[in-house]
C-alpha positions as CSV (number, residue, x, y, z in Angstrom):
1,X,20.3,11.5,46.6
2,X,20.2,9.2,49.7
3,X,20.9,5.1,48.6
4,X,19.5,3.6,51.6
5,X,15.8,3.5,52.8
6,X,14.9,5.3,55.5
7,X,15.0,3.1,58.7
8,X,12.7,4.7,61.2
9,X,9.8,5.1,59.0
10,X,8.7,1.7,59.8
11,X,6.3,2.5,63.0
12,X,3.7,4.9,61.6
13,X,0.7,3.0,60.4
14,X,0.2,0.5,64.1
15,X,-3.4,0.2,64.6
16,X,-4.7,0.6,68.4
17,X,-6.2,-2.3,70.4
18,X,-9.9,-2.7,69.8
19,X,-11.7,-1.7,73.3
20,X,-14.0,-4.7,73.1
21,X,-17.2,-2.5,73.4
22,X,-20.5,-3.4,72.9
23,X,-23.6,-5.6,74.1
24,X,-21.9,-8.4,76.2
25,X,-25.7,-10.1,76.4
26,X,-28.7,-10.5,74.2
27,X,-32.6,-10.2,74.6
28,X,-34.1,-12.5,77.1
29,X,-30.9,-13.9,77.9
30,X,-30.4,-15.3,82.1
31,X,-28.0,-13.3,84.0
32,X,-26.8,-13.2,87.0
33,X,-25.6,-10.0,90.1
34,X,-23.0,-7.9,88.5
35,X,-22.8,-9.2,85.0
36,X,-21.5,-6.7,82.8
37,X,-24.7,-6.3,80.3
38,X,-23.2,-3.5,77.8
39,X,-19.7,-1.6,77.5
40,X,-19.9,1.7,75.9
41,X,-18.6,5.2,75.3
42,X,-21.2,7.4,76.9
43,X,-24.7,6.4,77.1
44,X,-26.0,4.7,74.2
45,X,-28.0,2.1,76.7
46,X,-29.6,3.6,79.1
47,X,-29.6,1.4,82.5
48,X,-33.1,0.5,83.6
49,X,-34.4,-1.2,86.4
50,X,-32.3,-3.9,87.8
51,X,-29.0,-2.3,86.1
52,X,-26.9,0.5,86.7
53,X,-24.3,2.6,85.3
54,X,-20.6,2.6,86.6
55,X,-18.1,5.2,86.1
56,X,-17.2,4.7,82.4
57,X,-21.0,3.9,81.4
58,X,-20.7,0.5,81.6
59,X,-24.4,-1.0,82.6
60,X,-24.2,-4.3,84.9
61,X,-26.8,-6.0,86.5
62,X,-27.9,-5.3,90.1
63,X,-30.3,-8.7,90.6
64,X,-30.8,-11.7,88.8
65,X,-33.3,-12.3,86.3
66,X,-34.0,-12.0,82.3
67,X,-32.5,-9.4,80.1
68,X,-35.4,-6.8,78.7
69,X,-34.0,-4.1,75.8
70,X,-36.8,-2.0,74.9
71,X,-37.0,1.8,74.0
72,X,-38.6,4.7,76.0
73,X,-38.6,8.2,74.6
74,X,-36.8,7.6,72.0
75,X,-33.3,5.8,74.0
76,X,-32.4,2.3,73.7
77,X,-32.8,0.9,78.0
78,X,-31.6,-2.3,79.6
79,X,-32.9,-3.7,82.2
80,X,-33.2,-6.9,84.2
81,X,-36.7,-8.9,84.9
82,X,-36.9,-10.5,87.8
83,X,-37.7,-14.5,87.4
């Protein structure tokens, strides 16, 4: 029977980083060109007009103007209103 603890046991149970996903803006909210609007994995938020999509589905703003959410067919959109 072992008397001592075992030392490299300590290590197991790290929690990861959080990513820091999620809405980064709110309804009616002013933005302005290339404001990051929504971080996500896949495509929860659908980029509307005056947003787009980048490589790892983040939606940014293309223009100025006020933040719109809204819903069409069902999928959550983003999209920018001009002033």
């Amino acid at each position: 029977m072992s008397t001592h603890k075992a030392g490299g046991k300590t290590g197991q149970h790290i929690r990861p980083v959080g990513k820091r996903l999620g809405l980064k803006v709110s309804n009616g909210q002013k933005v302005g060109v290339g404001t990051i609007l929504v971080r996500q994995r896949g495509t929860t938020f659908k980029a509307g007009t005056g947003a787009k999509t980048g490589r790892d589905h983040t939606a940014f703003a293309i223009k100025e103007g006020t933040v719109q959410i809204s819903q069409r067919l069902g999928r959550k959109v983003i999209s920018i209103v001009s002033k």
